[in-house]
TORKOLLO-460445 format. One record per atom (N, C-alpha, C): residue number from 1; atom name; x, y, z negated. Coordinates in steps of 0.1 Angstrom, whole numbers, padded with zeros to 4 digits. Layout:
BEGIN
   resi   name       x       y       z
    NUM     CA       X       Y       Z
...
END
This chain:
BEGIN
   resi   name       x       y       z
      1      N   -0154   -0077    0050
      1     CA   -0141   -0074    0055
      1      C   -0133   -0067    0044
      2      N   -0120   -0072    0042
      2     CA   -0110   -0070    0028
      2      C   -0109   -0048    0040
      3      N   -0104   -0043    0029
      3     CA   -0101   -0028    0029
      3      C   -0086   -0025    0028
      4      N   -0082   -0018    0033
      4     CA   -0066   -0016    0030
      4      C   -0070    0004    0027
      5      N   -0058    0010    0022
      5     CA   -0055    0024    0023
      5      C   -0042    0028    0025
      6      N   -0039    0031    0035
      6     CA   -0024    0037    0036
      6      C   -0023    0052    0031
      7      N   -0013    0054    0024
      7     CA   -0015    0066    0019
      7      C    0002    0068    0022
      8      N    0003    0082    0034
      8     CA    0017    0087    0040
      8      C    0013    0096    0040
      9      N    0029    0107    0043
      9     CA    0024    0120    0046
      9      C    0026    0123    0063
     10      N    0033    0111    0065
     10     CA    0033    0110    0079
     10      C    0019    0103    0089
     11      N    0018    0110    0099
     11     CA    0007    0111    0107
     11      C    0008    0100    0115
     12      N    0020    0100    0122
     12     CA    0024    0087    0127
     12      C    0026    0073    0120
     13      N    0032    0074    0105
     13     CA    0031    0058    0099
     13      C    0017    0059    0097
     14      N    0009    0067    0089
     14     CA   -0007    0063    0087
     14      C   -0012    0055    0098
     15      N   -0011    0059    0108
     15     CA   -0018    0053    0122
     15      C   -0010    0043    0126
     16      N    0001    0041    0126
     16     CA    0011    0029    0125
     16      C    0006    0015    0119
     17      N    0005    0022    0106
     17     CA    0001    0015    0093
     17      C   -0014    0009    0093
     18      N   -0019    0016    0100
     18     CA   -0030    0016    0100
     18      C   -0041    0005    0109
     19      N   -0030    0003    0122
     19     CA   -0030   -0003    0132
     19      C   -0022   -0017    0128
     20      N   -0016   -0020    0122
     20     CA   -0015   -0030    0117
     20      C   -0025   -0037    0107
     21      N   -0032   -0027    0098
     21     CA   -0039   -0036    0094
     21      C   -0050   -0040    0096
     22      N   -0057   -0034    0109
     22     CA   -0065   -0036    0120
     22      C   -0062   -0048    0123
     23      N   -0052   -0048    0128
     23     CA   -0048   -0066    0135
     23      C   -0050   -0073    0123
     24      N   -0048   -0072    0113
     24     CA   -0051   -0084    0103
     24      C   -0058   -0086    0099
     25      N   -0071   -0076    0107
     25     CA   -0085   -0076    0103
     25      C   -0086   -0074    0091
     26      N   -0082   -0062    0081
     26     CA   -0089   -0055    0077
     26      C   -0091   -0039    0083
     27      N   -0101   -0033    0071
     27     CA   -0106   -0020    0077
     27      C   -0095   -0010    0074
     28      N   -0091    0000    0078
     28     CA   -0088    0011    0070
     28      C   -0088    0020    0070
     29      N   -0087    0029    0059
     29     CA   -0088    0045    0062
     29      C   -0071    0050    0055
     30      N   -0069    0060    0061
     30     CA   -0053    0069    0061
     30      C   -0058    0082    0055
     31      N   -0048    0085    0042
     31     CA   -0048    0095    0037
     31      C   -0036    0101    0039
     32      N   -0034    0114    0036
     32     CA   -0023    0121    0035
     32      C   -0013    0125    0023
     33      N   -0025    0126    0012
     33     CA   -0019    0124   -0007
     33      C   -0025    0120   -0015
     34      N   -0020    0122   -0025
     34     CA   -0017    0115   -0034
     34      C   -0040    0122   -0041
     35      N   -0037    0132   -0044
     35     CA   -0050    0135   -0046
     35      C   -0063    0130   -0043
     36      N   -0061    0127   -0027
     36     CA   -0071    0123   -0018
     36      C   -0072    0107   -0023
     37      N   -0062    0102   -0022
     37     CA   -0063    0088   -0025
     37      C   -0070    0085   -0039
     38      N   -0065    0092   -0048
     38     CA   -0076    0090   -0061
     38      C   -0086    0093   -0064
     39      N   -0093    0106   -0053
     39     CA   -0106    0102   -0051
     39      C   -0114    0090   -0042
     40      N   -0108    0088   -0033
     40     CA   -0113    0076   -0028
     40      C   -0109    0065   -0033
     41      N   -0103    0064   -0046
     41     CA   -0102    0047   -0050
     41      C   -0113    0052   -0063
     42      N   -0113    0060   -0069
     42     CA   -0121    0064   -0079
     42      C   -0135    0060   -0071
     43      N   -0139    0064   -0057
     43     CA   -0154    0063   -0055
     43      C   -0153    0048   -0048
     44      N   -0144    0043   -0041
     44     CA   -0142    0027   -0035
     44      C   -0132    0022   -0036
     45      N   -0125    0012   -0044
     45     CA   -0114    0011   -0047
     45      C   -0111   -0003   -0036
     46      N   -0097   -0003   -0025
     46     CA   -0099   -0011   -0015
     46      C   -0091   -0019   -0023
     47      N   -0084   -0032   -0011
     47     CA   -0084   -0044   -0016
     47      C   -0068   -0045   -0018
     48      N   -0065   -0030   -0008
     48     CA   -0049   -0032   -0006
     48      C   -0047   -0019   -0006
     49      N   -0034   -0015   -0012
     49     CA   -0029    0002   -0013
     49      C   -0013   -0001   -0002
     50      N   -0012    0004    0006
     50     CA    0001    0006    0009
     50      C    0004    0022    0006
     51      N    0016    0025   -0004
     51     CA    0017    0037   -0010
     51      C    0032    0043   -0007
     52      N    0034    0054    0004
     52     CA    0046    0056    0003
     52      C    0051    0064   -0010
     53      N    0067    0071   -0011
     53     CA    0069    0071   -0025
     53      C    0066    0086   -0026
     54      N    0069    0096   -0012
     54     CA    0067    0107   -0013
     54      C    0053    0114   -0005
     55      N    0045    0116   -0013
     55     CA    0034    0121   -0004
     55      C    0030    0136   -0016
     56      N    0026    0143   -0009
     56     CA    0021    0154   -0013
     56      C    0008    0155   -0026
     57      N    0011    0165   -0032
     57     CA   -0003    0159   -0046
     57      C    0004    0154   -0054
     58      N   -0002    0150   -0059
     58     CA    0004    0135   -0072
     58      C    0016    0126   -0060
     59      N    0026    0123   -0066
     59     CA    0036    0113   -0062
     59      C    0032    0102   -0063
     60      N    0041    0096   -0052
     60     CA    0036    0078   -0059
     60      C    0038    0070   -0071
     61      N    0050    0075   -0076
     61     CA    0053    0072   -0090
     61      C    0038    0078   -0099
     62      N    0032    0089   -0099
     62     CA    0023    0090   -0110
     62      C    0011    0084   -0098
     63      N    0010    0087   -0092
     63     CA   -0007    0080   -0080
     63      C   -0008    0066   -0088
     64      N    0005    0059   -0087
     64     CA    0003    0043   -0092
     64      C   -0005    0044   -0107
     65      N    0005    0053   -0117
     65     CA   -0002    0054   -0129
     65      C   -0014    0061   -0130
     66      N   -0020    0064   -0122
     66     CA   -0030    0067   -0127
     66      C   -0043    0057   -0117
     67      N   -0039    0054   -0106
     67     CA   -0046    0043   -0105
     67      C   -0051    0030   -0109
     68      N   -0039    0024   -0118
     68     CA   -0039    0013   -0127
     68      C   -0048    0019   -0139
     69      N   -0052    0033   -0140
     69     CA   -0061    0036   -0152
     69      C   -0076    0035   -0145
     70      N   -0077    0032   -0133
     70     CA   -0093    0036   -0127
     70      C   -0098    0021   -0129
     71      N   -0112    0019   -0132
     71     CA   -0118    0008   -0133
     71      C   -0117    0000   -0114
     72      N   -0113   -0013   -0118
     72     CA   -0112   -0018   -0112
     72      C   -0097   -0022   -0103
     73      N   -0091   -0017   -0111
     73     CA   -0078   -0011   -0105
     73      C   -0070   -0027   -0104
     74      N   -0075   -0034   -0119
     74     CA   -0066   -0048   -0115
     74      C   -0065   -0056   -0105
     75      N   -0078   -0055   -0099
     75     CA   -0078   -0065   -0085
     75      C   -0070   -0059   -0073
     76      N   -0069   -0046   -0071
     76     CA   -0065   -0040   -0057
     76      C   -0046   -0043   -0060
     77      N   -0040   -0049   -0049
     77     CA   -0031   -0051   -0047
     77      C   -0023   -0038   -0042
     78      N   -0011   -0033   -0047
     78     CA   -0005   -0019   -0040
     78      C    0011   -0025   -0036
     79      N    0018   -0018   -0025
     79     CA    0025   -0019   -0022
     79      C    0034   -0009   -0020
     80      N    0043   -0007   -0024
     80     CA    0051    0002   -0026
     80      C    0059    0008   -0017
     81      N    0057    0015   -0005
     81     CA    0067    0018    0004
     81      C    0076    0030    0006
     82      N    0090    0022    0005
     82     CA    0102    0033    0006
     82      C    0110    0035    0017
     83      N    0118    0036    0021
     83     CA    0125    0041    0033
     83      C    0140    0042    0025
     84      N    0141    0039    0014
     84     CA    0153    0034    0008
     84      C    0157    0023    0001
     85      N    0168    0015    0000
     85     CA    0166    0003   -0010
     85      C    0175    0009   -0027
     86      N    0167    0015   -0031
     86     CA    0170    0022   -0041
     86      C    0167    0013   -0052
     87      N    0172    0009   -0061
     87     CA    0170    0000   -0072
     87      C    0162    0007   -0084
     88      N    0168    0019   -0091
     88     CA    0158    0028   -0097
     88      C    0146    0027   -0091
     89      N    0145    0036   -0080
     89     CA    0134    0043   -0075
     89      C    0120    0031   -0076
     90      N    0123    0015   -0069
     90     CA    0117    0005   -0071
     90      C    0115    0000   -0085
     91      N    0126   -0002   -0093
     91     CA    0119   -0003   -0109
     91      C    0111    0005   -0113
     92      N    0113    0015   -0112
     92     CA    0103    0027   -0115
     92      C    0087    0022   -0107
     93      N    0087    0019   -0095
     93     CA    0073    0014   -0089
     93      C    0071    0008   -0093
     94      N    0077   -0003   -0096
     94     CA    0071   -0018   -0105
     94      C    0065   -0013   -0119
     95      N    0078   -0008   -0122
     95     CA    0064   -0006   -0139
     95      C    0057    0003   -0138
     96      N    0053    0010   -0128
     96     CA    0043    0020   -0128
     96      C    0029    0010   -0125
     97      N    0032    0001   -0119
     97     CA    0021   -0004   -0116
     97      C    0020   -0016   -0100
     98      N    0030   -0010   -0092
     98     CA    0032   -0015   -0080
     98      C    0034   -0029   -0079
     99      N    0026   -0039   -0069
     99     CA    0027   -0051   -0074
     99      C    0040   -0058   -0063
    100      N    0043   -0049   -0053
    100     CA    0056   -0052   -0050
    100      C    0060   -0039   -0037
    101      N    0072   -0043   -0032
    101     CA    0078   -0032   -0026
    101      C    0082   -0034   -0008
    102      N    0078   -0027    0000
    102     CA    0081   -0028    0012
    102      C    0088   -0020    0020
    103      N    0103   -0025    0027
    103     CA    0111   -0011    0031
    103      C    0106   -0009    0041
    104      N    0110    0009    0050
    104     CA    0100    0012    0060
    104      C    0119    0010    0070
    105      N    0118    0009    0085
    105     CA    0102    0014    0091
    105      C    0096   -0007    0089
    106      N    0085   -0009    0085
    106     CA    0083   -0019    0091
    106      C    0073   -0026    0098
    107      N    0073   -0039    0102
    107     CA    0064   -0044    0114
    107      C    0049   -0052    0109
    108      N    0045   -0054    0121
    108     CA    0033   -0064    0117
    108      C    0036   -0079    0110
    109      N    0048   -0086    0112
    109     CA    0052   -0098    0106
    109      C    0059   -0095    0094
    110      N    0067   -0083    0092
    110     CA    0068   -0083    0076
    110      C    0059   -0074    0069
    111      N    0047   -0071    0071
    111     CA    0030   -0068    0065
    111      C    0024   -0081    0063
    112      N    0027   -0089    0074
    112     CA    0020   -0105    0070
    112      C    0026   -0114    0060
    113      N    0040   -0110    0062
    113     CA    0042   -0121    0047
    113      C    0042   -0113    0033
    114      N    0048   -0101    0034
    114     CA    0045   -0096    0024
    114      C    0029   -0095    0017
    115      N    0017   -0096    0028
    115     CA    0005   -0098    0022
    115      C    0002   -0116    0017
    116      N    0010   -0123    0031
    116     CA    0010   -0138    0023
    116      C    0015   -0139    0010
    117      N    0024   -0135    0006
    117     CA    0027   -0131   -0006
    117      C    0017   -0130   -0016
    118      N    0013   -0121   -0017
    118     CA    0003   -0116   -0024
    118      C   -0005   -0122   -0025
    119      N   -0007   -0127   -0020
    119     CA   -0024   -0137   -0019
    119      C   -0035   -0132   -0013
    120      N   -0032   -0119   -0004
    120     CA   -0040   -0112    0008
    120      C   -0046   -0123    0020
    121      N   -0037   -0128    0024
    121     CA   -0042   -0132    0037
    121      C   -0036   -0148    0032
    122      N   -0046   -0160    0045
    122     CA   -0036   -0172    0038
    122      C   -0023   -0170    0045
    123      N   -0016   -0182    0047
    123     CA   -0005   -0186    0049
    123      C   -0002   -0190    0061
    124      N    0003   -0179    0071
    124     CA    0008   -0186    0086
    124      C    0014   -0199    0085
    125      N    0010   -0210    0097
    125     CA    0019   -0219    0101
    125      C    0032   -0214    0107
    126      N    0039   -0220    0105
    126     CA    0054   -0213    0114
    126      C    0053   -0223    0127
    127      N    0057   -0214    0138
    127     CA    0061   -0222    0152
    127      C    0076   -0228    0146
    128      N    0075   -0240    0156
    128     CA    0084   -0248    0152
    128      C    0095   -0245    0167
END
């Protein structure tokens, strides 16, 4: 089973977030910062990061950099989630490391394409 990590400071998107990626059949575990999350990618690194921008500890901006420094880091796909369409704020995730960006609040169908994307999950057929 592929691994996700949601890493919020909110209690309700973790379990949100988290319940979505249940349905998509993966596992996952919810953290609250930025700290927490580098220990647990440092001891199991999952398959998928969903990373909001402001969490407590390390920020998302540095969590990303210093994630992309932990072995194994190239394979785990991260997602960058904002609650703004800020053009800075998202350049800045991308070259930190973020392999792309997701505005909040969002649903189970834009988790699924944004992971079709990626090359997480295959490719829904579309109802016609």
């Amino acid at each position: 089973m592929k691994q996700g990590l949601v890493v919020d400071d909110s209690a309700v998107i973790r379990r949100v977030t988290g319940r979505i990626l249940e349905l998509m059949g993966f596992g996952s575990t919810e953290l609250d910062t930025g700290d927490k999350a580098l220990d647990h990618c440092g001891a199991a690194m999952p398959d998928v990061i969903l990373l909001d921008w402001n969490i407590p500890g390390l920020d998302g901006i540095e969590l990303l950099r210093k994630l992309r420094r932990l072995p194994g880091s190239e394979r785990v796909k991260i997602v960058y989630c904002a609650t703004e369409n800020d053009a800075m704020m998202i350049g800045r995730a991308l070259r930190a490391g973020a392999d792309d960006v997701l505005l909040k609040p969002f649903d189970l169908r834009e988790v699924q394409e944004k992971f079709e994307d990626l090359g997480l999950i295959l490719r829904q057929a579309k109802a016609s």
